[in-house]
C-alpha positions as CSV (number, residue, x, y, z in Angstrom):
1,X,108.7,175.7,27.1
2,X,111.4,174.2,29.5
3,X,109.7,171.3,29.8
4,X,110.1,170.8,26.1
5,X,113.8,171.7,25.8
6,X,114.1,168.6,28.8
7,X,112.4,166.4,26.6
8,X,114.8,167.7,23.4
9,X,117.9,167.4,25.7
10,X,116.4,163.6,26.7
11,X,116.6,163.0,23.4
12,X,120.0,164.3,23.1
13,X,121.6,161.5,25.4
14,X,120.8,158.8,22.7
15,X,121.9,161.2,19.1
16,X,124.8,162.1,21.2
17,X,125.9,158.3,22.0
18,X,125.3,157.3,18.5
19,X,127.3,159.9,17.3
20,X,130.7,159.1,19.6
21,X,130.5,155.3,18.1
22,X,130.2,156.7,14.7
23,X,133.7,158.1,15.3
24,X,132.5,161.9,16.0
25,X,135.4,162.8,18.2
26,X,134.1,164.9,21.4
27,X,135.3,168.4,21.1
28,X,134.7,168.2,17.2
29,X,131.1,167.3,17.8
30,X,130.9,169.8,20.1
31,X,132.0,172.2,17.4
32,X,129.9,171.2,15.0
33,X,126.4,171.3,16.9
34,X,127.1,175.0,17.8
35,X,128.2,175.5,14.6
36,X,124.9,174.2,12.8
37,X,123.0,176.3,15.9
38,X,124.9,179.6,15.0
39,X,124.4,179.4,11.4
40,X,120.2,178.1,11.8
41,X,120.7,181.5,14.2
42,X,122.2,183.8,11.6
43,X,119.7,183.2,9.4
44,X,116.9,184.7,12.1
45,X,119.0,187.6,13.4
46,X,119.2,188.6,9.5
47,X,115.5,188.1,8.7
48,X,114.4,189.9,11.8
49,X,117.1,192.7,11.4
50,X,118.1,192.4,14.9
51,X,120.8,194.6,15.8
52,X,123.9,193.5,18.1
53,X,125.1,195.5,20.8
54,X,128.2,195.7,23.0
55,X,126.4,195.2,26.1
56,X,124.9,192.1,24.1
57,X,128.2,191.0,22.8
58,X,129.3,191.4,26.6
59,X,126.4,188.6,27.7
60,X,126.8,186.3,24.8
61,X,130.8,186.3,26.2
62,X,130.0,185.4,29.8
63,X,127.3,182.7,28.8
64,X,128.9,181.2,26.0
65,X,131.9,180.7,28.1
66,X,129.9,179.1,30.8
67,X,128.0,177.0,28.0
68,X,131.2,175.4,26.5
69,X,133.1,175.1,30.4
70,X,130.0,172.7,30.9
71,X,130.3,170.7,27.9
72,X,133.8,170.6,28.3
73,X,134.6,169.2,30.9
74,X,131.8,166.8,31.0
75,X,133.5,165.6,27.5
76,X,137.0,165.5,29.4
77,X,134.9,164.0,32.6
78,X,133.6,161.2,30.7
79,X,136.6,160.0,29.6
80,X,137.7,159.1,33.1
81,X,134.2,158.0,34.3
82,X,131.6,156.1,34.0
83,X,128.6,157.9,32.1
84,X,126.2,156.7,34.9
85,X,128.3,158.9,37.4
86,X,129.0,161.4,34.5
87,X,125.0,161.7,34.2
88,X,124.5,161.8,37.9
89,X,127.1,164.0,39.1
90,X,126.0,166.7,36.0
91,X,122.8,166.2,37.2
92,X,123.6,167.7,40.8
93,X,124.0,171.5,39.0
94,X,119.8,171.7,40.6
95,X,121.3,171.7,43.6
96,X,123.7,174.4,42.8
97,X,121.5,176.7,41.8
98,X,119.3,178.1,44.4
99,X,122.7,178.6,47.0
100,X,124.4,180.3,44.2
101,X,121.2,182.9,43.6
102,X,121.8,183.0,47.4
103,X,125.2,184.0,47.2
104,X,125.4,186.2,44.3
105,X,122.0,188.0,44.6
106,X,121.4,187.5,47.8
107,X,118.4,186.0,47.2
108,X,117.2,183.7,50.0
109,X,115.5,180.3,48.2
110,X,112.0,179.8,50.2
111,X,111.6,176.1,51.6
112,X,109.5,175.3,48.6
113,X,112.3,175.6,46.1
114,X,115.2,174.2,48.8
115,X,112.5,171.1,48.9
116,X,111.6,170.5,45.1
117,X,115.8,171.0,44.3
118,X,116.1,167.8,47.1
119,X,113.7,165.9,45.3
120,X,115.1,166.3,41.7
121,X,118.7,165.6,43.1
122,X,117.1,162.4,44.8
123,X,115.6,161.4,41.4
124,X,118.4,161.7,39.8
125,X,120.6,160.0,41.9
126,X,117.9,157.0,41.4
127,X,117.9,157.3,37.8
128,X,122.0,157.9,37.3
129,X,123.5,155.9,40.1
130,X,123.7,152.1,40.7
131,X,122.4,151.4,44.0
132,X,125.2,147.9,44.6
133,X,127.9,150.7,43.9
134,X,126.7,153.2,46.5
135,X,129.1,151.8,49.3
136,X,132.0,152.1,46.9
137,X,131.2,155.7,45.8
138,X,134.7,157.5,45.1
139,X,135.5,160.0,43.7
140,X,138.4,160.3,40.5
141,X,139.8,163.1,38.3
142,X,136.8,162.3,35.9
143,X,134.2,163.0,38.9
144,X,135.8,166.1,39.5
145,X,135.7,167.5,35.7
146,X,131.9,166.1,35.9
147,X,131.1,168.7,38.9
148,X,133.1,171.0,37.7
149,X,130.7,170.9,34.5
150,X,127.9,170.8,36.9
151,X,128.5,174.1,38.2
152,X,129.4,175.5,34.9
153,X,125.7,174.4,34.1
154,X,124.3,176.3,37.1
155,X,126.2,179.4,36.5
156,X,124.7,179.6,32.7
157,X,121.6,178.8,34.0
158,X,121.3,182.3,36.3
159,X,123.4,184.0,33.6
160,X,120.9,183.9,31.1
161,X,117.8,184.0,34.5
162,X,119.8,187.5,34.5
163,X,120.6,188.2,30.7
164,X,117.5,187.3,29.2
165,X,115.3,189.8,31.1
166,X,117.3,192.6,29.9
167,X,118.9,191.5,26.4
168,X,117.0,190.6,22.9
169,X,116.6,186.7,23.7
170,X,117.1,185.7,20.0
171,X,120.4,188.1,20.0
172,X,121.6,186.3,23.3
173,X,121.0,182.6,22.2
174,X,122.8,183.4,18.9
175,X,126.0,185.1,21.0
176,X,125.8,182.5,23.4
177,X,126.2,179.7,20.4
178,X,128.6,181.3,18.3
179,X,131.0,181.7,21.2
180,X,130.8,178.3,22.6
181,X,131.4,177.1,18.6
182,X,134.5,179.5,19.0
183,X,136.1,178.3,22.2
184,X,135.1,174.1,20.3
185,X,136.9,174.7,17.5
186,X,140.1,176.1,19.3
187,X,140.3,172.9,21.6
188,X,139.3,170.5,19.0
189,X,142.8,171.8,17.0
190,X,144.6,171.9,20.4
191,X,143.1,168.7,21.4
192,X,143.5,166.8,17.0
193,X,140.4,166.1,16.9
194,X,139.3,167.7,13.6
195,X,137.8,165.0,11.4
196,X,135.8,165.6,8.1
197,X,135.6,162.3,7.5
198,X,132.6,161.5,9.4
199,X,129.9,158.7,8.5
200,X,126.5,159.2,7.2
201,X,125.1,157.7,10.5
202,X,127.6,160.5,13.1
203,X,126.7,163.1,10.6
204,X,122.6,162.6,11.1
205,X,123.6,161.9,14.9
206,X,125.2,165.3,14.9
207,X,123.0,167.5,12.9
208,X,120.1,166.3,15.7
209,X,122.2,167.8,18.3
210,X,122.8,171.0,16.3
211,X,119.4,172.1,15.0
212,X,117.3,170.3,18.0
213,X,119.6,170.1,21.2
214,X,121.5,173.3,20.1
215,X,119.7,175.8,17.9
216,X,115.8,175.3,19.2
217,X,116.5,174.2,22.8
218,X,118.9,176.9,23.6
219,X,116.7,179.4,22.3
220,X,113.5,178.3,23.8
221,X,115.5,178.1,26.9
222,X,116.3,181.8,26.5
223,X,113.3,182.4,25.6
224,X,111.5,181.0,28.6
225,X,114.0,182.3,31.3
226,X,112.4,185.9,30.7
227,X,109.3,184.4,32.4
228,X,110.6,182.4,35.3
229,X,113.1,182.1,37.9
230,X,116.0,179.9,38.3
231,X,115.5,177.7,40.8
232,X,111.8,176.5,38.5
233,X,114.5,176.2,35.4
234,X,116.6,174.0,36.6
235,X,114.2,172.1,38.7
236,X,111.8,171.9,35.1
237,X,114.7,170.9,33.2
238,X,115.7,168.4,35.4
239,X,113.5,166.5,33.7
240,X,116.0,166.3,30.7
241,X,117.3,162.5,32.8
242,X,113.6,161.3,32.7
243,X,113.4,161.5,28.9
244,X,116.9,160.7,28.4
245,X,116.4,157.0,30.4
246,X,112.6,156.9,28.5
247,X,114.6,157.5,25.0
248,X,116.7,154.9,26.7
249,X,114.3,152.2,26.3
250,X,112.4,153.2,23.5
251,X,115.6,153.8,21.0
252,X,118.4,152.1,22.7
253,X,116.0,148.9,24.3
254,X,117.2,149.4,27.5
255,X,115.6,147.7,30.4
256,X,113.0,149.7,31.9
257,X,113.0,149.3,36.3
258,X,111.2,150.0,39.5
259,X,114.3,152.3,40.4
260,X,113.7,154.4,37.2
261,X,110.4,154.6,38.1
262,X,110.2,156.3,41.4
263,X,113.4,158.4,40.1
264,X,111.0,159.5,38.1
265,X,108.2,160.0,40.2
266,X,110.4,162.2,42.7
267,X,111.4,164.1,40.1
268,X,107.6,165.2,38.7
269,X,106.7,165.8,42.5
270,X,109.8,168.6,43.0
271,X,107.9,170.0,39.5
272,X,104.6,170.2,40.9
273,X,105.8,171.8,44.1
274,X,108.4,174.1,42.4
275,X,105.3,175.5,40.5
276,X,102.7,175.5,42.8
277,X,103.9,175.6,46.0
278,X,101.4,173.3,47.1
279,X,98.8,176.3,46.9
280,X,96.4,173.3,45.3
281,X,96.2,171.9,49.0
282,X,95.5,174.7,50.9
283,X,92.9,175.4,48.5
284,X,91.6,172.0,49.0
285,X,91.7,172.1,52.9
286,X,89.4,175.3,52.9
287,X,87.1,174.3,50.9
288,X,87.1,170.8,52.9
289,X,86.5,172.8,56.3
């Protein structure tokens, strides 16, 4: 299930870029894909006759707030960065993760995860940074928004690890949605970037995000966190910068590279021994002997 909302969120990179140069303005598409998610969510809460609680209302608050901190200040990140560095450093949330579990539940992460969250962040780095720009690495205000969003990312991600065991799932998502559409629309009047007037093209661009990237990702996400822990979801969905570079090529025709490559073969090896713990070798080396 989280390998599917990667491959969604891959997706996601290209509808997203096509949808800033059809003049979608970044806090307004934001609104608008949470918007369309919420009201593609309504329509479930209604036919299922879920009912909404206070304790609910509370979770949807704390994750929805951590949901639009993320996209925010990615959107303000980008504007001062380059989106290789905006992709790589939002990328780092995996290594977030498993110290924060640490710190707020006191959870110790065994070597396997600490290993696997490496190997993602190293497949990342191959995939989002320029390797002639690694000696000039600095860091700017847009950098800093970009890890700021990181670690929003990583908070929502053990919210809902938390929330989603205890809460209705398909209540959550929906509460989750409709706050982050709240806290959009406010900074898109704050920010004047309401527009109606958008083009046939941003309008396609932007219903993708809201009824794939938004409304089924996010609640398949919620969904699947009942099942797993969250170290394994973020590693899983690390995946999202594998698809988004294969979308890349496919879509967008750009150049496919031995970098990309093992960026993405690092990243497939922290899967496989997020999930199995290597238990597949030990297995092998008794039988052997």
């Amino acid at each position: 299930m989280l390998l599917l909302v990667a491959v969604i969120w891959g997706t996601g990179f290209t509808a997203s870029k096509i949808a800033v140069e059809s003049g979608v303005r970044p806090f307004w598409m934001m609104a608008l894909r949470f918007g369309i998610a919420g009201m593609a969510l309504l329509f479930l809460i209604i036919y299922h006759k879920s009912k909404i609680t206070k304790k609910e209302i509370a979770a949807g608050i704390v994750t929805g707030i951590f949901l639009y901190a993320a996209f925010a200040t990615q959107t303000i990140g980008i504007q001062y960065t380059t989106s290789a560095k905006n992709a790589f450093l939002t990328g780092t949330n995996v290594i977030f993760v498993p110290y924060l579990c640490w710190i707020i539940f006191k959870k110790k992460p065994d070597k396997f995860a600490l290993f696997s969250t490496l190997l993602a962040f190293l497949g990342i780095c191959l995939l989002s940074v320029d390797m002639n720009e690694l000696g000039s690495f600095s860091m700017n205000k847009g950098d800093i928004y970009t890890l700021f969003c990181a670690l929003f990312f990583a908070l929502h991600i053990i919210a809902l690890d938390y929330f989603a065991k205890i809460h209705d799932t398909l209540v959550l998502a929906f509460l989750q949605i409709v706050f982050a559409c709240l806290f959009s629309i406010i900074s898109a009047v704050i920010a004047g970037q309401v527009n109606f007037g958008i083009s046939t093209q941003g309008m396609l661009a932007t219903l993708y995000l809201g009824v794939f990237s938004t409304f089924l990702a996010f609640t398949i996400q919620t969904a699947a966190q009942k099942y797993t822990s969250s170290t394994k979801t973020v590693v899983i969905l690390s995946t999202e910068t594998v698809f988004g570079a294969l979308f890349s090529i496919l879509i967008l025709n750009e150049q496919f590279t031995s970098k990309l490559l093992i960026g993405c073969l690092l990243i497939f090896a922290a899967i496989i021994i997020s999930e199995t713990k290597l238990n597949f070798l030990y297995k092998f080396r008794r039988n052997v002997i």
